[in-house]
Structures are given as C-alpha cells and as structure tokens.
C-alpha positions in Angstrom: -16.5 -4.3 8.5 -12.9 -4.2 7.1 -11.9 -7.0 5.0 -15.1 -9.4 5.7 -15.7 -11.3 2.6 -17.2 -14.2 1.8 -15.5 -17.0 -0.2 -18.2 -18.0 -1.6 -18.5 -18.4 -5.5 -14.7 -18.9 -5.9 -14.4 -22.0 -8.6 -12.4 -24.7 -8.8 -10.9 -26.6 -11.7 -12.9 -29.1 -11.6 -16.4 -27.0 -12.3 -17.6 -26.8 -8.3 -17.7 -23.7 -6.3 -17.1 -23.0 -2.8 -21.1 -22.8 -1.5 -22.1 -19.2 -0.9 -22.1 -18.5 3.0 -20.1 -21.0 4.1 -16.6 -19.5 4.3 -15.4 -16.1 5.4 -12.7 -14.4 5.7 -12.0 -11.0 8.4 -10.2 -8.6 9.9 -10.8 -8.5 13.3 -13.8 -8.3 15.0 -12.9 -6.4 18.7 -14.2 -2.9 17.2 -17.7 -3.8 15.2 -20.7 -1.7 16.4 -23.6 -3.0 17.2 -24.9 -2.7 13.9 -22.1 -4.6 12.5 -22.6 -7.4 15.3 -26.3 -7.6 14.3 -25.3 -8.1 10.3 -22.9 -10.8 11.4 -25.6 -12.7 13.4 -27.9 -12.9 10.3 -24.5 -14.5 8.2 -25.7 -17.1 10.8 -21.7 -17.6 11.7 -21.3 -20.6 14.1 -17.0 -20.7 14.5 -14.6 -18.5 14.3 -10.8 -18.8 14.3 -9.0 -16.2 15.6 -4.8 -16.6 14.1 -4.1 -13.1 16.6 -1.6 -13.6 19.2 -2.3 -13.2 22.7 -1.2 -9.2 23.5 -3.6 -8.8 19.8 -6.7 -10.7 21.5 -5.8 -8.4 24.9 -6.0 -5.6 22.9 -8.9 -5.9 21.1 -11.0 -8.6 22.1 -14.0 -10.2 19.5 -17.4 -9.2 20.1 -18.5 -12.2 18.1 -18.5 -14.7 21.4 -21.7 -12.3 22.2 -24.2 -14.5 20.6 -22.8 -18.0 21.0 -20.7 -18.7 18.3 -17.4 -21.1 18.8 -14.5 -19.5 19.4 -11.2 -21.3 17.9 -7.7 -19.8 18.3 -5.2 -21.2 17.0 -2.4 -17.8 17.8 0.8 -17.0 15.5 2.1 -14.1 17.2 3.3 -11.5 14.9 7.0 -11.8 15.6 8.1 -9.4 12.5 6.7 -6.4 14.8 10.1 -6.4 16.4 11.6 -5.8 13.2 9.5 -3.4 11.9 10.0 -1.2 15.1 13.4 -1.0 14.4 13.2 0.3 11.3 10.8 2.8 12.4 13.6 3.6 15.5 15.6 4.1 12.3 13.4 6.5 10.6 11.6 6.6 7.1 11.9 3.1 6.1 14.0 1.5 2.4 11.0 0.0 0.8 13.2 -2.9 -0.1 14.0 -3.7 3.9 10.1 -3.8 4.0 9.2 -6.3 1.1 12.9 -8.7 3.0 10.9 -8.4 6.3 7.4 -9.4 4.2 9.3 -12.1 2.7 10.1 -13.5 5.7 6.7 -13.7 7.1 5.8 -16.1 4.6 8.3 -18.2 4.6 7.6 -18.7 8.3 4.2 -19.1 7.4 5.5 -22.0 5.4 7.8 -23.6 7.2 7.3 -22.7 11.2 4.0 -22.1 11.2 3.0 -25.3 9.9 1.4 -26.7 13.0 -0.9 -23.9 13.2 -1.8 -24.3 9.4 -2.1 -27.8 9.7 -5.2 -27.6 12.8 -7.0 -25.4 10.7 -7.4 -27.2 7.5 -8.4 -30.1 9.6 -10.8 -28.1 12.0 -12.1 -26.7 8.4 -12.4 -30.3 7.6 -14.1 -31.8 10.4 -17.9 -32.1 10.4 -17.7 -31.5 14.0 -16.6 -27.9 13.6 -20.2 -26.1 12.9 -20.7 -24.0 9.5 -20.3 -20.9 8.7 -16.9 -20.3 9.8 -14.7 -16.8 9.3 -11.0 -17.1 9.5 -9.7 -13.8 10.2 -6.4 -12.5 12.4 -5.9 -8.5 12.9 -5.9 -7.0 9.5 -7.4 -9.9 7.6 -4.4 -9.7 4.7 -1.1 -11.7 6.1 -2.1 -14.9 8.2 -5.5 -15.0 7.0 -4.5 -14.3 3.6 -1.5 -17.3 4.1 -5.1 -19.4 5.3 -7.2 -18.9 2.6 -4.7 -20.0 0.2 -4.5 -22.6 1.7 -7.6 -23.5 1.3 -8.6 -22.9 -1.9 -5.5 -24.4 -3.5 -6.6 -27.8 -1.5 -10.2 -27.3 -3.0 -8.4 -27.3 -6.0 -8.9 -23.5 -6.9 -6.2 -22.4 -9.7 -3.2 -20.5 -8.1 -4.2 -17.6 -10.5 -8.0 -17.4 -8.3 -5.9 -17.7 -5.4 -3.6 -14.7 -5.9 -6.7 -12.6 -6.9 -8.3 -13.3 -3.7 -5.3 -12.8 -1.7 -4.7 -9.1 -3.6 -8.5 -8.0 -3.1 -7.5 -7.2 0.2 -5.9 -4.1 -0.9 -8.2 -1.1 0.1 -10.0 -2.8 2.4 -7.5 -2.6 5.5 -6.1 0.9 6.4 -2.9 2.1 8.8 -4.2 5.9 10.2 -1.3 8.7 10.2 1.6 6.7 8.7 3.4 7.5 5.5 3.4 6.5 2.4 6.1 4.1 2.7 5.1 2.8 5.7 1.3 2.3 4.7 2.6 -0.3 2.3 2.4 -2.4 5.3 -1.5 -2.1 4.8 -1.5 -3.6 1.6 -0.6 -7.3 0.4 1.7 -7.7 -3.1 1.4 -11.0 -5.4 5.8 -11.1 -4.4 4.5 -12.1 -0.8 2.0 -15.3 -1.9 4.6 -16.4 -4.4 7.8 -16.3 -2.3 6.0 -18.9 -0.3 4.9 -20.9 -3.3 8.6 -20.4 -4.3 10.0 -22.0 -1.4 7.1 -25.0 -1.1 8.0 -25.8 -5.0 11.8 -26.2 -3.8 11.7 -27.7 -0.8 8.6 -30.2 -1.2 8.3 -30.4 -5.2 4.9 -29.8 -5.2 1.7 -27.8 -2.9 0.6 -31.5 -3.3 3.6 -32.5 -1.5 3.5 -30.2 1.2 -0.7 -30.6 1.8 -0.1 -34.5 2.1 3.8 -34.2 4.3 3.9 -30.9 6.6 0.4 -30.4 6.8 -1.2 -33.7 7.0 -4.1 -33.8 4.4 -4.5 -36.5 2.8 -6.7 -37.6 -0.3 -9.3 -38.6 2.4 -9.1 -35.1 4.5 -9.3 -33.4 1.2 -12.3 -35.0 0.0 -14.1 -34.3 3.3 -13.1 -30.9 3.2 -14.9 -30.7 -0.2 -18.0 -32.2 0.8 -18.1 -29.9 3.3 -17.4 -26.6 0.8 -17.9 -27.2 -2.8 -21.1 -27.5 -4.8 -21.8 -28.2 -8.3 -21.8 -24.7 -10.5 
C-alpha cells in the first residue's frame, strides 16, 4: 500500500512517543486488493479521514467502508490542478514554475485551509472519534503531509522529526509515464514544509500562535490530544 505508515514511535521533546498503532498516515485506499484490505483490518483501523475532493472520491472510491470503519471527510479540493494543466498545455515544464505552484499549495494550506485543519485536530482530539485512525488524501504527501505536521508539532514533536517524516514520503508515491521534470510532482522537498512554517512565523509569531488563534487548540485540546496519542518511552 503506497505511503501507509504508521506514526507510531515518533518522539517528542518532552520523552513520550506517539503509541504504536494508533496513528496512520495513507495514500489512498480506492485501489487496495483484497489482500491489502485484509492487512488493514488486522491494523484494527476504526476512522478514517479522507482530505480528497469530491471528483478524487468519484474517481477512486475507499474500499475501507467495507468492514465498518468510520468514514470522515473533511475535502480540500486540489485547486493547483488547474495550474499544473497549463503548464503541461505549455509543454515540458521550468522546474522553478513547479516549486512557485508547490509554494502556493502550502500557503493555502496555511492560511485558507484552516477550517479544514482546524476539524481534524479536534476530530483527532475527541474521544468520541474511535482509535486507530489513518489520515490520508490521494498521494499521501501534500495535504496529508500538511496534517501530520500538524500534528506532531502540537504533540510537541521537534520541527526537525517533523520534516523527516514529511520527506519519507519520497519513493513511496509514484506518477507512471511522466518525465523527469514532471515526476517531481511525486515527490515532497523540505522548501514546501518550510514555506509554510515561513509564513506562520510572520504572520502569527509563533506555531503556538497559530494552534491556539486560526486553528482553535487550546492548552486544554492539546492535552487531550496527548492523552489520546502519547505514551511514556
């Protein structure tokens, strides 16, 4: 299964760990097999949220609702498609009209997407939302990889554990019969995770700032979002 890893393991400053099992993170799941289907029932996953956009979910919809599990979607429709078709209209793309087009994506992720950010740390927080839970969209790299920062860094993992999850993506995700140039879209780069902790650090002061303003989680939601995750090492 591309890009399914669990977050387990990952540790904080503070000496706890994220529990083993209890956190995932996926491409997505509208093309497992059976055998696939039958190794994600014995992760014992109980919610999923799905980031894809509608025509994405059309497309290619999860298997996982199969055997039960809750099904959360909280859509951010990948707008920078429109973008990247024009360049391909264009022909062989400038790398650096690429990376301005990545860019972008993140700072949306930062600044319009907050709403969508903002209900899933508090669906990750909520005891009523059943454990384990996958985060994935289609690729597993971009909005889940956005996600998953997110998380960690309000678990209190250091930035530099962040940015190595985020990057183990590369090689796991894959774009068939495109060039080289145009496979960078199929890998992740430590500029993208940074331009948005660039434009948080200037606009809010602090990820502290922006977890407690934009997104809503408090002192409170963060320590119930800890109980919930974290064990001693």
């Amino acid at each position: 299964m591309p890009n399914l890893r669990d977050l387990g393991g990952i540790a904080t400053a503070s000496g706890h760990v994220i529990a083993p099992g209890r956190l995932w993170r996926s491409s997505h799941f509208g093309s497992v097999s059976d055998d696939e289907l039958d190794a994600l029932r014995a992760i014992g996953l109980q919610s999923v949220i799905d980031l894809r956009g509608a025509d994405e979910r059309t497309r290619a919809p999860s298997r996982l609702p199969q055997f039960g599990i809750r099904e959360l979607h909280l859509p951010i429709e990948p707008r920078a498609m429109g973008a990247l078709r024009e360049l391909r209209e264009a022909g062989e793309p400038d790398k650096s009209a690429l990376a301005a087009i990545m860019f972008e994506v993140y700072r949306r992720f930062v600044n319009e997407h907050t709403p969508v950010f903002a209900s899933l740390l508090r669906l990750v927080a909520d005891e009523a939302t059943p454990l384990p839970l996958v985060i994935h969209c289609t690729a597993g790299k971009d909005r889940t990889g956005w996600a998953a920062a997110l998380l960690l860094l309000a678990l209190g993992v250091p930035r530099e554990t962040v940015l190595d999850d985020f990057l183990a993506s590369n090689g796991r995700w894959s774009m068939q019969g495109v060039s080289a140039d145009w496979a960078l879209l199929a890998t992740v780069h430590a500029d993208y995770l940074q331009c948005a902790f660039d434009d948080i650090d200037k606009r809010w002061g602090s990820f502290d700032a922006y977890l407690e303003g934009p997104l809503g989680l408090d002192q409170q939601a963060r320590e119930r979002l800890s109980a919930r995750l974290l064990v001693r090492r």
